[in-house]
N, C-alpha and C positions, 0 to 999 in steps of 0.2 A: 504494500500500500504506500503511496507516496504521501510526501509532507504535506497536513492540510494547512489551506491557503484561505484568505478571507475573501467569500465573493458579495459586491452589488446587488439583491433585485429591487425590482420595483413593483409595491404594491398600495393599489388607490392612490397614487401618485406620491408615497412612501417612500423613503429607501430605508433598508433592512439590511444589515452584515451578520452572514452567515461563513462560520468555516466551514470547509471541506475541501475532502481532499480533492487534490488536481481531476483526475481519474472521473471522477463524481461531478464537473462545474456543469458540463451538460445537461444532466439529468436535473441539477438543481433550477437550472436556468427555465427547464422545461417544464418543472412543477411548481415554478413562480407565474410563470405564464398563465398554467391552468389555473393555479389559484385565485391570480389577478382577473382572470375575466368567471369566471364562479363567483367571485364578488360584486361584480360589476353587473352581472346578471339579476342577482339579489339587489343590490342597491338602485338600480333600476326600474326596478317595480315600484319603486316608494312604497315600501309595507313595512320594512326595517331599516329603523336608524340609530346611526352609529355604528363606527368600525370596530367595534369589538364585537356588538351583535350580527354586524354582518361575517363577519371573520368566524363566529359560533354557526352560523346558522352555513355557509359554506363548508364548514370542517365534518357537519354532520352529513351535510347532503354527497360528498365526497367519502365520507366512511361508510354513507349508506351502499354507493354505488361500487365503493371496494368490498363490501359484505356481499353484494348481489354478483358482482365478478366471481367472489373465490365460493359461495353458496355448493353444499356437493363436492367439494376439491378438500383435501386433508394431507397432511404429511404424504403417504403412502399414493397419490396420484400426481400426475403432474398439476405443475406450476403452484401448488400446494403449499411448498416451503417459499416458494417467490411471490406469493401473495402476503406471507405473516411476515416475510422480510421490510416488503415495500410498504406493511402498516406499518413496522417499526421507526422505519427511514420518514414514513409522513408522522407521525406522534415527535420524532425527535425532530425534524424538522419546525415545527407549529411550536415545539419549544423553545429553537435557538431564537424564530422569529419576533418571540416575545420578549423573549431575556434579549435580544443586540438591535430592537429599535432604536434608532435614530432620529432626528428630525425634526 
């Protein structure tokens, strides 16, 4: 695993400093993106406000659809272990995002 690095995203016109490693900036870049517009989606409607509510009510609708993803899928079949990874990697992500606000 290489040396993590600190990256930029930008979220509701936010920026956020998150480390991670090199290897990983893609993927990070790519789940600020979905995140950024699943908020803006929400916040759009005008039915919720405030970006901590919108950011709550995003984090569920995205854990809804990763439950409905790995639904039926367990260790023992595939992509099984790569679903309870990639909830790991978004819980600790939604973490750094909160501890290394900026702004």
């Amino acid at each position: 695993m290489s040396k993590g690095n600190t990256v930029t995203v930008r979220i509701l016109e936010k920026d956020y400093q998150v480390a991670c490693p090199e290897e990983q900036e893609d993927d990070l870049t790519t789940s600020a993106k979905y995140l950024d517009k699943q908020m803006r989606k929400i916040r759009d409607t005008g039915k919720v406000i405030g970006a901590e509510r919108i950011a709550v009510m995003a984090a569920l609708n995205i854990s809804y659809e990763l439950l409905q993803a790995s639904q039926g899928s367990d260790s023992g079949k595939p992509g099984g272990e790569a679903v309870k990874r990639l909830h790991k990697k978004l819980d600790e992500a939604l973490y750094d995002l909160k501890q290394m606000e900026i702004g």
